[in-house]
C-alpha positions in Angstrom: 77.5 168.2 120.7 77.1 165.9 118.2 79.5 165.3 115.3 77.6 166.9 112.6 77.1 169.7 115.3 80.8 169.7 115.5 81.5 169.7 111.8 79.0 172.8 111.3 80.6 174.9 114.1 83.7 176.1 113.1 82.3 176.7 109.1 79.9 178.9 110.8 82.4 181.4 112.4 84.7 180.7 109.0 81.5 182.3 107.2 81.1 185.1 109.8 85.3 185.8 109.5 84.3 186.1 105.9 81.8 188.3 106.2 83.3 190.5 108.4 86.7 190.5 106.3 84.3 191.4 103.6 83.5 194.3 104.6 86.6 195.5 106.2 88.1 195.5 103.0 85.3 197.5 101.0 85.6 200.4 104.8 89.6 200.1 104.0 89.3 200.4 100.3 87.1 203.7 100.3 89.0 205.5 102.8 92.1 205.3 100.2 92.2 207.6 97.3 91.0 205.9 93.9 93.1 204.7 91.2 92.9 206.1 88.0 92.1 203.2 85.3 96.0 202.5 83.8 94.4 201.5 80.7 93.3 203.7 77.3 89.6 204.3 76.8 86.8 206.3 76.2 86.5 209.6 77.9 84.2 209.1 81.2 84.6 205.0 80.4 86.8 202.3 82.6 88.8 200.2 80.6 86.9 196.5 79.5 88.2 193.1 78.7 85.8 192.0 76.8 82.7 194.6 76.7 82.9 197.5 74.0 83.3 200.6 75.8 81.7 202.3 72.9 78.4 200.1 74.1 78.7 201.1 77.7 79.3 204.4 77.0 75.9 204.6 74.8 73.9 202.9 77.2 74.8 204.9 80.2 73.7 207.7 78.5 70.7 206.4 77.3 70.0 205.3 81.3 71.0 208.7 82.5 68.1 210.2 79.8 65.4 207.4 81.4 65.3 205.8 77.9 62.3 203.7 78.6 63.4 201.0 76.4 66.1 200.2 78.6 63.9 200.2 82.2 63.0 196.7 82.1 66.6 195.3 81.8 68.0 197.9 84.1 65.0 196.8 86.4 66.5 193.2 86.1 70.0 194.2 86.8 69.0 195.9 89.6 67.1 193.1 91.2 69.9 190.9 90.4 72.6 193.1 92.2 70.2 193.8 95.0 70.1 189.5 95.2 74.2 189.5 95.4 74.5 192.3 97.9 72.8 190.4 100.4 74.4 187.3 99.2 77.3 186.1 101.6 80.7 186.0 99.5 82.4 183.4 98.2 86.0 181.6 99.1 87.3 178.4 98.8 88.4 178.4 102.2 84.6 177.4 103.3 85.2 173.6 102.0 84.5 171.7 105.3 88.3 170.0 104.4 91.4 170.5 102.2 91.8 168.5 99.0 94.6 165.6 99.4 98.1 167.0 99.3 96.7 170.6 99.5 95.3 173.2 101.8 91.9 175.2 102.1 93.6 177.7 100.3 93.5 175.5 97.1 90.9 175.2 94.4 89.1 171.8 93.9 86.7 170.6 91.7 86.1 166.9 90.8 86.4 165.9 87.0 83.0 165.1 85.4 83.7 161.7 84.6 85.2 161.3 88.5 81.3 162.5 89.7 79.3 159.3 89.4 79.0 159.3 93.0 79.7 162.6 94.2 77.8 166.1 93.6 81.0 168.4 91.9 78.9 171.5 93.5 78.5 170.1 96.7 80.1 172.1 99.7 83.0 169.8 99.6 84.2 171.5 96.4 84.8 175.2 94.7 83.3 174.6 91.9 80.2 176.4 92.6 81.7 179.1 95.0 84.0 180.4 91.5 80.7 180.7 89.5 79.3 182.3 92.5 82.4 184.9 93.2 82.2 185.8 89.0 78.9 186.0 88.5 77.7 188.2 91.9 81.4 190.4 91.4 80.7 191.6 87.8 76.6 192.2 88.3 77.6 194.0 91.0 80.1 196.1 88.7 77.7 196.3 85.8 75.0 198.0 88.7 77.7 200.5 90.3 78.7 201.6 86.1 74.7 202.1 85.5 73.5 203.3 88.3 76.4 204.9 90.4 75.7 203.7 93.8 78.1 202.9 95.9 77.4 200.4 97.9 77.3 197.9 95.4 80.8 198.7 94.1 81.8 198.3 97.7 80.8 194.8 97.7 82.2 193.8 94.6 85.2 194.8 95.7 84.6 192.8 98.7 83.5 189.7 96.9 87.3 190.8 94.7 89.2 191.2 97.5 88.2 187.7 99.4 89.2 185.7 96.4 92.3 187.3 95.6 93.9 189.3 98.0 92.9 188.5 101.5 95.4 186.7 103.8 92.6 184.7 105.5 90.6 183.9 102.6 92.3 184.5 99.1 92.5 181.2 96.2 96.2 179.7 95.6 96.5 181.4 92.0 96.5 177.9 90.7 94.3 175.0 89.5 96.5 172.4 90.5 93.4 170.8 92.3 90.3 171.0 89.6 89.1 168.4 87.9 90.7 165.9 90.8 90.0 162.0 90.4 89.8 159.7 92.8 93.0 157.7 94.0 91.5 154.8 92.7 91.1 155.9 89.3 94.7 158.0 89.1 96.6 156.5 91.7 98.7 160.1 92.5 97.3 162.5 89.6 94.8 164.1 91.7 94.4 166.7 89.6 94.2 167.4 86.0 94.9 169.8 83.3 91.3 170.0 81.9 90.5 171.8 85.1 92.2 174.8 83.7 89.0 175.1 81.7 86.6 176.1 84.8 88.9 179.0 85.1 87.2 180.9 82.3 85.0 182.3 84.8 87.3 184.6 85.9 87.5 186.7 82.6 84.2 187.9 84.3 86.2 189.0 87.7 88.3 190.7 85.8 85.6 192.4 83.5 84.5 193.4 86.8 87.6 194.8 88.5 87.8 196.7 85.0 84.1 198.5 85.6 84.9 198.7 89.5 88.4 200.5 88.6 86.5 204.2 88.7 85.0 203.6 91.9 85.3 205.1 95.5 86.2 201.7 96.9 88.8 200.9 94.3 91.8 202.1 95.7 95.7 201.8 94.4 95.8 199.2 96.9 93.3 197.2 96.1 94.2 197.7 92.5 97.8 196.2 92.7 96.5 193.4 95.0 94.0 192.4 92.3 96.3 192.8 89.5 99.3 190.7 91.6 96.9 187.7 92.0 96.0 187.7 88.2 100.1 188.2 87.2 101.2 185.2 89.4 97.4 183.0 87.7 98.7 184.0 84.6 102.4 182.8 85.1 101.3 179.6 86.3 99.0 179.3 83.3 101.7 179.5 81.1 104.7 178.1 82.9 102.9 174.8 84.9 103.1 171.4 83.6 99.2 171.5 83.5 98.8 174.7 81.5 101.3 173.5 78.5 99.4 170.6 78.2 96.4 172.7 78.1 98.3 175.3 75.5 98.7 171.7 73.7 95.0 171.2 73.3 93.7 171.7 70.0 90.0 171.7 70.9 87.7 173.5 73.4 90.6 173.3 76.5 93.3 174.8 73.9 90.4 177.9 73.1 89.7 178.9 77.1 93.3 178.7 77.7 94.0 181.4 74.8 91.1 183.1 75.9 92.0 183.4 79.7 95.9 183.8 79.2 94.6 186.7 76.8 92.4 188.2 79.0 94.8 187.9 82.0 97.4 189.6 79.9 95.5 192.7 79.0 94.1 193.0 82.2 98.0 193.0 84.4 98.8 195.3 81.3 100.6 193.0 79.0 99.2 193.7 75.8 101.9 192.5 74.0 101.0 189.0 75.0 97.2 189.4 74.4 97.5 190.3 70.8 100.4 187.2 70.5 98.1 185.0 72.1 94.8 186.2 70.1 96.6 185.8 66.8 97.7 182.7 67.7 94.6 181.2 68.5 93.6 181.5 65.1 95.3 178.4 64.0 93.4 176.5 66.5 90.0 178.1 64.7 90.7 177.3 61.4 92.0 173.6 62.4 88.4 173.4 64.4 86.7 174.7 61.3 87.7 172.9 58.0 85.6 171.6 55.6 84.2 168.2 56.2 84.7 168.5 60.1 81.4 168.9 62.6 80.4 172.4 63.6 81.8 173.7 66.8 79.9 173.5 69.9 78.3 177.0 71.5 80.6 176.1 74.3 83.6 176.4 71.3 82.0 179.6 70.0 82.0 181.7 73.0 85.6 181.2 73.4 86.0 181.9 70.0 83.8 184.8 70.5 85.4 186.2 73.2 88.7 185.8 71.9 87.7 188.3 69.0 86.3 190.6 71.7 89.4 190.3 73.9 91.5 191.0 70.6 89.8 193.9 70.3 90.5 195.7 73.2 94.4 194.7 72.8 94.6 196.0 69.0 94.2 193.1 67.3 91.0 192.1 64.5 90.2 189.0 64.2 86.3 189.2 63.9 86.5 189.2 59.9 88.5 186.1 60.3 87.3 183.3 58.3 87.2 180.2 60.6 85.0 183.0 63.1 82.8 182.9 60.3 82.4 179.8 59.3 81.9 178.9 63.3 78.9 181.2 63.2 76.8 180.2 60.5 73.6 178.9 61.7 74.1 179.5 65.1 71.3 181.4 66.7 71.2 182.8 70.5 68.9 179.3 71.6 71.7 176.8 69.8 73.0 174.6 72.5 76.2 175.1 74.5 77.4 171.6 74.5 80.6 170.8 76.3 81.9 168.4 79.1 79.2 168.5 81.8 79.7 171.6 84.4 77.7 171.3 87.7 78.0 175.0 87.6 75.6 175.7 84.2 72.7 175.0 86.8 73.2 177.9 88.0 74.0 180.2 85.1 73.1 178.1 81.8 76.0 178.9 79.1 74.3 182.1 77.1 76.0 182.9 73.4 73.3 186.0 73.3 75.9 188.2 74.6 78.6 187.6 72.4 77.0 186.8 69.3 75.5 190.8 70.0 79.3 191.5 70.2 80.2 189.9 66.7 77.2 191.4 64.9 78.0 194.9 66.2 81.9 194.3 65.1 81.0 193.0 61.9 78.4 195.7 61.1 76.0 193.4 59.8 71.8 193.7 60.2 72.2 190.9 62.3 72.7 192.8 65.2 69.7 194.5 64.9 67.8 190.9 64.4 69.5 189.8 67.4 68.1 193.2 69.7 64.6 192.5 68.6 64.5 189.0 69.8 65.8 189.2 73.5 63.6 189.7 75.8 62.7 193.1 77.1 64.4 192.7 80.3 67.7 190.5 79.2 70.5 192.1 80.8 72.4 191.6 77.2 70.5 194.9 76.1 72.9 196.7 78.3 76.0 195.7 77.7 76.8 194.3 74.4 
């Protein structure tokens, strides 16, 4: 067999394993009794992290009457969840090697200015398989809410359970390993603290394990396993020597970290430290926001944005909050996302729709309206925000 025959081999039965562990943990889940959602909401609705339950709540009524203004992004969502079923799921274990000093079990992703040479969403790295796990795990969610079928909360559970929880497969709760350099570049820093920023794709797992949390596959087991990876992400967040110098950062990095840490929080049941760490992020805001000082970047706004939607659900307003406002003038839902390069945006290009649907309903303004009658007829953002 030849090398490259060799090399190919043993990912293939890693993928089959996968699969296979996949879906013994969606059989295991369902045969377990479901867990009650621990956190307040609407009657009938799972708790959210950062979707308005009073949204949800609306639009699966208005799906349950066949509103036919509503078919074509249902349609959509549908098509897209049908896509992710028969996807295969997503662990950082399929790298073809470890990253230097680490283990499969480790997240690695190259740092955009260490990528001259190398593709950051090639194989070798995770960069791709985290936008992958968040993006397939919460359509699926959004699917199971609408529609009720089973099957796909079964395998976003899976896709869940695989990243977090499973023995074989599950991600160190750490990003000890993203954004690596080189050697040559860092001599021993093969990682870096800006990696924490990639890491914002799990507030989407976590909005998913939210919508999934009523479901017949998501059991008290799966439930605390979920919960127990986020907790010990979470501590190292705040605790590592990369996440305080990432707490330190008063631009973009500083925002996602509030955001995530918030998120986190509410989601493990800490509210406490969502509404500190929302309130704090204020100051980063208005120091990003002062007269005389360039307009944030989209990519600055949706954090922004979702911190407001985060601070919502943990009992804390900050959508009337003047920097928020002064970061939104102008902006429309085409205005470009500019940040540090992502390999990842090629496959889901940064979208402020969503969010900017979420302000103008918070703020009560006609803008939300204005901002309905432009997205398309089958944008997915008609459903959920």
């Amino acid at each position: 067999m030849s090398v490259a025959g060799r090399s190919r081999a043993p990912c293939a039965r890693l993928a089959g394993l996968l699969r296979l562990t996949a879906f013994l943990a969606a059989f295991l889940a369902a045969l377990l009794a479901p867990w009650p959602a621990p956190v307040a909401s609407l009657a009938g609705e799972p708790p959210t992290i950062v979707f308005s339950p009073e949204v949800l709540a609306r639009t699966r009524a208005q799906v349950l009457a066949g509103d036919p203004a509503l078919m074509p992004a249902l349609s959509a969502l549908i098509r897209d969840a049908d896509a992710a079923m028969a996807a295969q799921a997503q662990a950082v274990v399929l790298k073809p090697g470890p990253p230097p000093g680490g283990d499969l079990h480790d997240f690695w992703s190259l740092a955009p200015d260490a990528a001259q040479d190398s593709d950051p969403c090639a194989d070798t790295y995770d960069r791709l398989r985290l936008r992958r796990m968040a993006r397939d795990s919460l359509t699926l969610a959004q699917a199971w809410h609408l529609t009720g079928n089973a099957d796909y909360a079964g395998k976003g559970t899976a896709l869940l359970w695989a990243w977090c929880c499973d023995s074989l497969t599950r991600a160190r709760p750490a990003m000890t390993y993203a954004h690596a350099r080189p050697a040559d570049i860092t001599g021993n820093h093969i990682g870096s603290h800006t990696g924490i920023i990639e890491a914002r794709d799990l507030i989407d797992a976590v909005e998913a394990a939210c919508l999934l949390a009523d479901s017949p596959a998501w059991s008290r087991a799966v439930d605390r396993a979920v919960k127990g990876w986020f907790g010990e992400f979470l501590r190292w967040l705040r605790g590592s020597e990369f996440g305080r110098q990432a707490a330190a950062d008063q631009g973009c990095l500083g925002l996602w970290r509030d955001a995530q840490v918030a998120a986190f929080a509410l989601f493990v049941g800490d509210g406490a430290l969502a509404r500190d760490t929302v309130e704090g992020s204020c100051q980063r805001m208005a120091a990003m926001t002062i007269s005389g000082r360039p307009a944030p970047s989209g990519f600055a706004l949706r954090a922004m944005l979702t911190l407001a939607a985060v601070g919502e659900r943990a009992g804390v307003n900050i959508w009337g909050h003047d920097s928020l406002g002064r970061a939104m003038e102008g902006v429309r839902p085409d205005s470009p996302c500019s940040h540090a390069p992502d390999c990842a945006d090629r496959l889901v290009p940064p979208d402020l729709t969503p969010l900017l649907l979420r302000a103008a309903m918070a703020l009560q303004g006609p803008r939300y309206g204005e901002l309905v009658e432009e997205l398309p007829q089958d944008s997915r953002a008609r459903l959920f925000h």
